[in-house]
N, C-alpha and C positions, 0 to 999 in steps of 0.2 A: 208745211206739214211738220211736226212736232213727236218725240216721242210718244206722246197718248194716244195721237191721232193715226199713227200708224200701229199702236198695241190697238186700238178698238177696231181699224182696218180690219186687221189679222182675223181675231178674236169674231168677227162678224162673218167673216170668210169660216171657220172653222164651225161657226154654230150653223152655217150654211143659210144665211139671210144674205148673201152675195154670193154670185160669182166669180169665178176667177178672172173672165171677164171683164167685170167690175174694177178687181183689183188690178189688173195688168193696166188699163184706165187710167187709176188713180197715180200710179206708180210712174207712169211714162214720163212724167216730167221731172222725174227724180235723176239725177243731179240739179238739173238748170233747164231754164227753157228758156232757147233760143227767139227774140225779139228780131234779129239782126242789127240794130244799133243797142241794145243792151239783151246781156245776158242772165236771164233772173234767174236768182239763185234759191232753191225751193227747198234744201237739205241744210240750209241753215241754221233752222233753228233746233234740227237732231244735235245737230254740232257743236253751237254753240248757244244755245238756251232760249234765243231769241231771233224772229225773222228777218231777212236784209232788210233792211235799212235805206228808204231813198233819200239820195241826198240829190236834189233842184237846182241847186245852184251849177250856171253850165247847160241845162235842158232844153227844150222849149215845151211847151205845154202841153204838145201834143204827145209828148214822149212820156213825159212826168204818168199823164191820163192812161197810155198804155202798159206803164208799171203798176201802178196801181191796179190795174183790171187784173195784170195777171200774178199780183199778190194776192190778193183776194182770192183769186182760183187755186191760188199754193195753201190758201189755210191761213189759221193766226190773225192776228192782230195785224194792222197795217201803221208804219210809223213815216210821215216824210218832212224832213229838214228842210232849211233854208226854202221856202216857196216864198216865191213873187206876188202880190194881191191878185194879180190876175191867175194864177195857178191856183191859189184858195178860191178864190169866185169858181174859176171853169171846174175844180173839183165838186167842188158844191154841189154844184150843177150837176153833174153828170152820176155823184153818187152821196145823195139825201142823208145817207148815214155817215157823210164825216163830218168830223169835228174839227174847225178849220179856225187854230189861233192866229190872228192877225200880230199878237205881239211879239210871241213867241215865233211865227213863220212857220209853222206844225200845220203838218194834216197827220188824224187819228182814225181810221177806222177800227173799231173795237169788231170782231169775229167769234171771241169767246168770253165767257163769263168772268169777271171782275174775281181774283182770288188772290183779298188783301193780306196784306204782310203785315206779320204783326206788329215785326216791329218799324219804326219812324224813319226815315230820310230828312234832314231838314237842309232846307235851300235858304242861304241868306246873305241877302243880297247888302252890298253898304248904299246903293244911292236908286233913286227911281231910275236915271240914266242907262244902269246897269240890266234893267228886266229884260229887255229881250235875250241876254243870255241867260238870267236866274230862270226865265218861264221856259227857256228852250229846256234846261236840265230838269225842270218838273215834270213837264208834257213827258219826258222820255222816261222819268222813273216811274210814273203812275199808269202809260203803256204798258210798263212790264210789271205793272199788279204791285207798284210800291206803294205804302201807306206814306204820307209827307206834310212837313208842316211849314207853312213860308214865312220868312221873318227877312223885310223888304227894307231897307233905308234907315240903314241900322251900321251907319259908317262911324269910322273913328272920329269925324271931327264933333259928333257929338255920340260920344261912347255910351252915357248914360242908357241910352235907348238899345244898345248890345245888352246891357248889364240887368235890364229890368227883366228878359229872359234867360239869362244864366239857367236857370232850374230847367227848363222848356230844351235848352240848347243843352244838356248833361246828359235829358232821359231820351235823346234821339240816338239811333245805333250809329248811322252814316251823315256827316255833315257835307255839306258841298259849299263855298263860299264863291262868293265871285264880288268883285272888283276891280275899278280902275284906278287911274290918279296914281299915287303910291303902292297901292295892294300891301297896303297892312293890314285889311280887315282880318287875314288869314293868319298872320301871327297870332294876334289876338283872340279871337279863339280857338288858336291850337292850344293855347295855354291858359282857357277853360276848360275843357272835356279831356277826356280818356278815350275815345273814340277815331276812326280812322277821318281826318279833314280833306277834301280834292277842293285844291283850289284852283279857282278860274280869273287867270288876269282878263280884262276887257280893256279894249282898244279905248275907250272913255279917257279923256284928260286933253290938256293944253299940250303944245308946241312939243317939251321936253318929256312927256310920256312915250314920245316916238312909238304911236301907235299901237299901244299896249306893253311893246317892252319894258320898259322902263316897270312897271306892275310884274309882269313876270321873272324880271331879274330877280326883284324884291321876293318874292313867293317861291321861288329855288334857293334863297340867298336864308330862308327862314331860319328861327334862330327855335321854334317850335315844334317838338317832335314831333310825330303822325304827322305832317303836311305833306302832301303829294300835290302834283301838278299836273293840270293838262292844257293844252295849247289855249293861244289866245284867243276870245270866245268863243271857244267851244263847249259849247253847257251839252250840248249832244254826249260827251264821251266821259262828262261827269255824270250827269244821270244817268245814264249806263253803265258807269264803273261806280256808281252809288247803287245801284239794282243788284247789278252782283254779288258788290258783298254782302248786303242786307240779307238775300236766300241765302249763302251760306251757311249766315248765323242762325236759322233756323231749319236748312235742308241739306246738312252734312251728305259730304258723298260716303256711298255707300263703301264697307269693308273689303 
């Protein structure tokens, strides 16, 4: 449940098409409702902009299936990370209406209507190796109603292929980068655009990458202003911190 969704509550209550009833109902699960092995959290997205967030990895299937049912009954959009093939099949299953990336590891169930953002997100990735975290960071900004434009395998060792969308990568508000190996793709265009860059080291490379470090030393080490960083593949907390700032720049908090 969402600030709108508890003004039309109210405002239903008030024109007198509910009861109070109805609303004491609605309301009960507000803070959190007790699962006993998880505690779902239903006043999250008053709080902060957008619904909890499942994260699968850790779960079993049966658990995953039981948060979901009761997001769904919280309101909102439904978002869950890291799922197992067998957790997208048994989602599938059991609820028709989600949208279940195999690349990405994304389950989606949309709940409310699509309200794009004007302006761009773009996700760009340096190598195919890399999508399952560039398509995690998409799946999560286009849940939260971002518009986005993907520009995939667009790594420094052959730059050319960055450079033929320079224009594309300028007129985007939020860029998100992700790479492994060296994770220079992020210098590089921090030092195209004017825009705020979140870069994503991935665990992608040989022996001496040490598991993505080695990417992410380089990507804190930047020699490019606007670069930020978030941990190593996590496109979840880039497209999410690409979501955010994208509404600000067009839904100022109020005075």
């Amino acid at each position: 449940m969402d600030e709108k969704e508890v003004k039309r509550l109210l405002e239903s209550f008030q024109a007198g098409d509910v009861d109070s009833d109805h609303v004491v109902q609605k309301l009960r699960s507000l803070p959190f409702e007790d699962l006993g092995f998880a505690k779902v959290d239903h006043h999250r997205a008053i709080r902060c902009g957008f619904p909890e967030v499942i994260y699968c990895a850790g779960k079993t299937v049966e658990q995953v299936l039981a948060i979901v049912e009761a997001r769904l009954g919280g309101g909102g959009n439904v978002l869950a990370t890291r799922a197992t093939d067998e957790m997208l099949r048994a989602t599938k299953d059991r609820f028709p209406a989600a949208d279940c990336c195999s690349t990405a590891r994304t389950i989606t169930i949309r709940q409310r209507e699509p309200e794009p953002s004007p302006g761009t997100v773009a996700i760009v990735a340096a190598g195919t190796s890399d999508l399952p975290v560039a398509e995690e960071a998409r799946v999560t900004a286009e849940i939260m109603d971002q518009t986005t434009s993907t520009f995939y395998d667009v790594g420094v060792a052959g730059i050319h292929r960055l450079l033929a969308h320079s224009e594309e990568l300028q007129a985007a508000n939020v860029l998100v980068v992700v790479a492994g190996m060296e994770g220079a793709l992020a210098s590089v265009v921090g030092g195209l655009v004017d825009r705020p860059v979140i870069a994503v080291p991935t665990s992608v490379g040989y022996g001496a990458s040490f598991g993505g470090l080695a990417a992410l030393l380089a990507m804190l080490n930047s020699c490019a202003s606007g670069v930020t960083v978030v941990n190593i593949d996590n496109g979840f907390a880039a497209g999410y911190s690409a979501a955010l700032m994208n509404r600000l720049a067009y839904s100022p908090r109020p005075e």
